[in-house]
C-alpha positions as CSV (number, residue, x, y, z in Angstrom):
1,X,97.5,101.2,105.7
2,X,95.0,98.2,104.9
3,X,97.1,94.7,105.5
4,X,93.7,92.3,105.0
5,X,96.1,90.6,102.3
6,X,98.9,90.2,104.5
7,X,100.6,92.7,102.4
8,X,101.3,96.5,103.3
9,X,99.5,98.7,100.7
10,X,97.4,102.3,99.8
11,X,93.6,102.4,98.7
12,X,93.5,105.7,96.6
13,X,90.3,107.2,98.0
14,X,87.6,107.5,95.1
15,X,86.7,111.0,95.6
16,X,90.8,111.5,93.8
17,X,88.8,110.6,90.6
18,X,85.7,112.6,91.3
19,X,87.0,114.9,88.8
20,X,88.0,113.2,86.0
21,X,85.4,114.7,83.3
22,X,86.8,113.0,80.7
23,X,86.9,109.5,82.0
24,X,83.4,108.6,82.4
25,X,83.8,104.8,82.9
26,X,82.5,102.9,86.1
27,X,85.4,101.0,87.6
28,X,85.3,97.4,88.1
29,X,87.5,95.5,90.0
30,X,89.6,92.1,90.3
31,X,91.2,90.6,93.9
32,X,94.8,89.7,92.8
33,X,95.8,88.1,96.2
34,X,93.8,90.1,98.6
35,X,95.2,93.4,96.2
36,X,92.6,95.3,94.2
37,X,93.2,95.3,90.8
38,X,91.3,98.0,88.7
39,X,89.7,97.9,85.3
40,X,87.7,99.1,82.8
41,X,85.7,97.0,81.2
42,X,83.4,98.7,78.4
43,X,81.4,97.2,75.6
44,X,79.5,93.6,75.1
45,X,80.8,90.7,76.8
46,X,80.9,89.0,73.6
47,X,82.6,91.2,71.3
48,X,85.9,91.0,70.1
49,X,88.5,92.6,73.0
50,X,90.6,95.8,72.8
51,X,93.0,94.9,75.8
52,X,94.9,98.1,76.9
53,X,97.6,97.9,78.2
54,X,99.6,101.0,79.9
55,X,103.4,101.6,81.5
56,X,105.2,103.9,83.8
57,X,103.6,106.3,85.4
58,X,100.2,106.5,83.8
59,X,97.1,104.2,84.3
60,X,94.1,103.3,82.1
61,X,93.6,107.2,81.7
62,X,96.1,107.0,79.0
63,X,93.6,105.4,76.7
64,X,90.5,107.9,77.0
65,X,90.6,109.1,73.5
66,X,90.8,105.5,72.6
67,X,88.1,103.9,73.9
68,X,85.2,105.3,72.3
69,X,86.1,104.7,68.8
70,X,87.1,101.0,69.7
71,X,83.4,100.9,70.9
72,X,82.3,102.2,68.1
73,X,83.9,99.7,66.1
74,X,82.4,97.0,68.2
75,X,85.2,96.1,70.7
76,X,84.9,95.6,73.9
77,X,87.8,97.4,75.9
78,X,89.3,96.6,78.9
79,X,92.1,98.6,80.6
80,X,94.1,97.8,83.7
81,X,95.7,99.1,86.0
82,X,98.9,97.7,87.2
83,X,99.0,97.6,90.9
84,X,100.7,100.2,92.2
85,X,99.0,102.4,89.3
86,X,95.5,103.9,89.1
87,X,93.0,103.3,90.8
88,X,94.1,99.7,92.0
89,X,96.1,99.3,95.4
90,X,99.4,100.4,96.0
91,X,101.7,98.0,97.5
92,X,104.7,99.9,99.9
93,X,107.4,97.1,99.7
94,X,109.4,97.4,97.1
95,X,110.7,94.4,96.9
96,X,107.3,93.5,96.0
97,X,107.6,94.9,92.5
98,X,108.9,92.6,89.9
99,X,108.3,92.4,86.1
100,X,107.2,88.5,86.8
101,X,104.5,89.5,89.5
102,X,103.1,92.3,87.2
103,X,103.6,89.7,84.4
104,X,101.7,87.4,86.7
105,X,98.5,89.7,88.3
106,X,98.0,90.6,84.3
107,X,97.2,86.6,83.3
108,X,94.9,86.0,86.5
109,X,93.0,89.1,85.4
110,X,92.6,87.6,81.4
111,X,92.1,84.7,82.8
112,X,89.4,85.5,85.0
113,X,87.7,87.5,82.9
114,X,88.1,84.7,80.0
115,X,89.4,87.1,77.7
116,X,89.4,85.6,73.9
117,X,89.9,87.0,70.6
118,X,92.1,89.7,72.0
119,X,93.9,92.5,70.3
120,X,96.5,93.9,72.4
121,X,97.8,97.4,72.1
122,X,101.2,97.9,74.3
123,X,103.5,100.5,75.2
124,X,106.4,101.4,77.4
125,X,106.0,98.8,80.2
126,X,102.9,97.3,78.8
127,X,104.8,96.1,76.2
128,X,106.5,93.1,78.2
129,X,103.7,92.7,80.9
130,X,101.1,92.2,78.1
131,X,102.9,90.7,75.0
132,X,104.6,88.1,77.7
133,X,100.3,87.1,78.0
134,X,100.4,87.0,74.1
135,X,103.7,84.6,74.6
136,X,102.7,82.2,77.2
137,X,98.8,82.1,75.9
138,X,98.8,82.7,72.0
139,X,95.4,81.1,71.8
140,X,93.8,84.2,73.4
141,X,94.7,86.7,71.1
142,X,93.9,88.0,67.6
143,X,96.2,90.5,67.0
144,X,99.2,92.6,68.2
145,X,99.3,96.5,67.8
146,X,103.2,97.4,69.4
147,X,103.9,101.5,70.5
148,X,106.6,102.3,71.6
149,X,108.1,99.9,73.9
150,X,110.8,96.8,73.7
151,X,111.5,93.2,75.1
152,X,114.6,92.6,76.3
153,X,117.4,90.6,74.4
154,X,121.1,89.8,74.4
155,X,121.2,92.5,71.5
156,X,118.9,95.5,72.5
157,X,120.6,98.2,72.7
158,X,120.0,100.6,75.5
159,X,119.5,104.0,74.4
160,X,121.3,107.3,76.1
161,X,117.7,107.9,76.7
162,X,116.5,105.2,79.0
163,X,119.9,105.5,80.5
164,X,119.1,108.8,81.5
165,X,115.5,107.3,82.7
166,X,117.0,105.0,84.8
167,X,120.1,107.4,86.4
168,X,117.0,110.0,87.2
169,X,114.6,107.7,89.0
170,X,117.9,106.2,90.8
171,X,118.4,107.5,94.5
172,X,120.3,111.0,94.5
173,X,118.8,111.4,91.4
174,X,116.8,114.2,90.1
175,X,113.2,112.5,89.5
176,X,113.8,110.3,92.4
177,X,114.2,113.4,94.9
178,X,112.1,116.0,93.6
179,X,108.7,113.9,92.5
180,X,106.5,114.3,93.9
181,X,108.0,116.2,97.0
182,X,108.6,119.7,94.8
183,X,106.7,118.7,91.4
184,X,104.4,115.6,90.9
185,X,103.8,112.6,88.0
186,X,100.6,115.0,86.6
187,X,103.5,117.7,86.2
188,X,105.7,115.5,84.6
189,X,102.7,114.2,82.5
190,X,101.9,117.7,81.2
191,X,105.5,118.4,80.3
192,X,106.3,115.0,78.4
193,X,102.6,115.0,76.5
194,X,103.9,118.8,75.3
195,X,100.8,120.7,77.3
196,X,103.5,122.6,79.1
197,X,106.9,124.1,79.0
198,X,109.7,123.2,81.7
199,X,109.4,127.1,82.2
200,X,105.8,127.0,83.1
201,X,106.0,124.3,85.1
202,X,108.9,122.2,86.3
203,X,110.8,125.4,86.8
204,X,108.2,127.0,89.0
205,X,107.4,124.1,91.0
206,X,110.9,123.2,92.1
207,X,111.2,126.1,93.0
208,X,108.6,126.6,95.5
209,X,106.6,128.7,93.1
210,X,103.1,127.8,91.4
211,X,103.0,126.4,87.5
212,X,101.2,128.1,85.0
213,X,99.1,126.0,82.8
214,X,96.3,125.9,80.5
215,X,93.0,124.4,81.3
216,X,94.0,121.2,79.2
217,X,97.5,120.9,81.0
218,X,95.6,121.3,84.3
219,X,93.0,118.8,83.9
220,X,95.9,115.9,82.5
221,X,98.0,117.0,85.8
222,X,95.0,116.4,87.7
223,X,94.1,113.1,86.2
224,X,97.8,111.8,86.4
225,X,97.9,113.3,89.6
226,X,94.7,111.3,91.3
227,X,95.9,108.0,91.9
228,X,98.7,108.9,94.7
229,X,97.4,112.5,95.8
230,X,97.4,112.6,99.2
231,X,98.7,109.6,100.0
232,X,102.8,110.5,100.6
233,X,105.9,109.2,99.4
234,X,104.4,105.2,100.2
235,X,102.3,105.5,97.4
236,X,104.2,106.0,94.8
237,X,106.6,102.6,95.2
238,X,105.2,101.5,92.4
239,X,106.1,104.4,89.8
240,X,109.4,104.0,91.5
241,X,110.4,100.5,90.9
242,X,109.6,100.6,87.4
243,X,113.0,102.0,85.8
244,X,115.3,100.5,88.6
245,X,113.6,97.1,87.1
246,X,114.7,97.7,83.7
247,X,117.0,94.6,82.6
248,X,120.2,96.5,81.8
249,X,119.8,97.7,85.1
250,X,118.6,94.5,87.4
251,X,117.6,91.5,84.9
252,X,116.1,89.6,88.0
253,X,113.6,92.2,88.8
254,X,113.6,92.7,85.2
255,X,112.9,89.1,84.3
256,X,115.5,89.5,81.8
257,X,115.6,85.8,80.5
258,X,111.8,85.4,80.5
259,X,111.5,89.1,78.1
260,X,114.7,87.1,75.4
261,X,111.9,84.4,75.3
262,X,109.0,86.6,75.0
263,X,111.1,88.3,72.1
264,X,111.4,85.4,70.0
265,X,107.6,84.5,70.1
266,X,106.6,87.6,69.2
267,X,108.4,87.4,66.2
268,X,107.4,84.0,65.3
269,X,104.0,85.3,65.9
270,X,101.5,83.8,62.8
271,X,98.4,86.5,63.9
272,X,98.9,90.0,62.1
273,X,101.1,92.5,64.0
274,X,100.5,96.1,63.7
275,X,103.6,98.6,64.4
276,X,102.4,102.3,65.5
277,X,105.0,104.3,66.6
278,X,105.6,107.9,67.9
279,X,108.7,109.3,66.0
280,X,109.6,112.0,68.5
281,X,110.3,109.6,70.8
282,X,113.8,110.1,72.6
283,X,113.5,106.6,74.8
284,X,112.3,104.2,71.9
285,X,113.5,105.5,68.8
286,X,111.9,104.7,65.6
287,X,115.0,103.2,64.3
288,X,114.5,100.6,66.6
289,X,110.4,100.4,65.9
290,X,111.5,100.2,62.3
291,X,114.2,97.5,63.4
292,X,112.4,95.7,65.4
293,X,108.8,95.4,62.3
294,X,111.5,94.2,60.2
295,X,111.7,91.3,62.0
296,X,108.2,90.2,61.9
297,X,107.0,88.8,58.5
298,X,104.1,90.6,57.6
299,X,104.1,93.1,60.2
300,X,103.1,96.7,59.2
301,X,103.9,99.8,60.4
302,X,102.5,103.6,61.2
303,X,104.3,106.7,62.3
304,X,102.1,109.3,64.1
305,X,104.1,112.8,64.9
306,X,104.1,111.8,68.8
307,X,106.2,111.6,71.9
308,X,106.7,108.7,73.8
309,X,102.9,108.7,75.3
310,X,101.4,108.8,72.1
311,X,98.2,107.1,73.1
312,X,97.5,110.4,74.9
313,X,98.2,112.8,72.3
314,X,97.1,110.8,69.2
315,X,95.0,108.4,70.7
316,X,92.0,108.4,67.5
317,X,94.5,108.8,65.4
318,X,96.0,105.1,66.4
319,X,92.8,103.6,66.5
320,X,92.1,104.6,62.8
321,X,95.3,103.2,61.5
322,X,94.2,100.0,63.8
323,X,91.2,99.3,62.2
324,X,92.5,100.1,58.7
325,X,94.7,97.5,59.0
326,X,91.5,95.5,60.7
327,X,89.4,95.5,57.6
328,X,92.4,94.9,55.3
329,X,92.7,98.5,53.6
């Protein structure tokens, strides 16, 4: 368990990824105090900036579909990994993981790279580590495309959904005690991106038995799978803080006030705003997507037929509606 930071945390070892045929970019990586942060970086050093920015429990492998057409386009893309996440360290206090110190490690990474001219794309908990950098630096970025995510505010309304999200993840409950001990975040990943059936594989697996998947479900198992495989319950702190640091459940780790201010500058925001939202979404419902473009002047808005991980499933399909929007058409 490296400690050179003076922190406790888990290096993923490389050869995890060695397999990953359909994420063929070379890693690059920030120090985040004595952490390593990792990120893609693709794409001139000048051009405008795609920054990706992905949530609970996935890593920059959520935007693989994404990334080439944005290079095509002329963007340069960079995707993160939030620590804990990926292939960057994973830190084994929980107490470590807060909204405000992901919040944080996200601005020293823009700002070290001197990211400018940004357009941010955000979902699930990307949405209030990376629209808080659109809040607290406006003068970096160029535009706002919003999936599927939320900032917190004294009138949000907490769907049965994320309840649920929370009560599983808690301790005694059902996510919380079976991943990854009898079925793993890859499993999960196949189930909730609709590669696979709860029959074919939670079922099986919690049961001691073996999943049966296709080669596609396999290979996005695999790929969520890499970052903590191997490595025991420790590495997967990270994935578990997340919902236990959802405001309605603890607005400190939450940073419940900080998200309410975060809120209103988004919707005060003066550079265009692009809503593209998965409508099969059980956690952030499109009634609140539609709510929530409503009260942005000017903002537009896109349905894809997508779960809540739409970036994985319809991942061209968002860029297209992106740069639609991009050229004015």
């Amino acid at each position: 368990m490296p400690t050179a930071s003076g922190i406790p945390h888990l290096r993923t070892p490389d050869e995890n990824f060695d397999e990953l045929v359909d994420f063929p970019f070379e890693p690059q990586y920030a120090d985040i105090d004595g952490l390593r942060m990792h990120y893609v970086d693709e794409g001139p050093r000048d051009a405008p900036v795609a920054l990706l920015m992905h949530g609970m429990p996935t890593w920059g492998y959520l935007y693989r579909t994404m990334i080439p057409p944005l290079l095509a386009a002329g963007y340069r893309c960079v995707a993160p990994d939030h620590i804990g996440f990926g292939r960057s360290d994973k830190v084994t206090d929980p107490a470590w993981y807060t909204i405000a110190r992901h919040t944080r490690n996200m601005r020293l990474l823009v700002e070290s790279l001197d990211l400018g001219d940004i357009t941010l794309f955000v979902q699930d908990w990307g949405g209030p580590i990376g629209l808080a950098q659109f809040a607290t630096m406006p003068e970096r970025f160029s535009r706002l495309v919003i999936m599927n995510t939320w900032l917190h505010h004294d009138t949000y309304e907490y769907t049965p959904g994320i309840l649920d999200w929370i009560t599983r993840n808690s301790p005694g409950g059902m996510l919380r005690e079976n991943v990854p001990a009898k079925f793993n975040w890859g499993l999960l990943m196949a189930m909730a991106t609709r590669r696979a059936t709860p029959a074919d594989s939670m079922i099986p697996a919690v049961s001691g038995g073996t999943p049966n998947l296709t080669p596609e479900a396999d290979m996005v198992r695999r790929a969520y799978d890499a970052p903590f495989l191997g490595l025991g319950e420790d590495a997967v702190t990270g994935p578990r803080r997340f919902p236990l640091c959802i405001p309605v459940n603890d607005p400190v780790a939450g940073n419940a006030d900080e998200q309410a201010g975060h809120f209103t500058a988004v919707n005060a925001a003066t550079i265009p705003v692009h809503f593209v939202w998965g409508t099969e979404d059980n956690v952030f419902v499109t009634e609140w997507g539609r709510t929530w473009q409503s009260m942005i002047p000017g903002a537009t808005w896109n349905e894809v037929a997508a779960g809540h991980f739409l970036q994985d499933t319809h991942g061209p399909e968002i860029v297209a509606a992106v740069l639609r929007h991009a050229a004015g058409r």
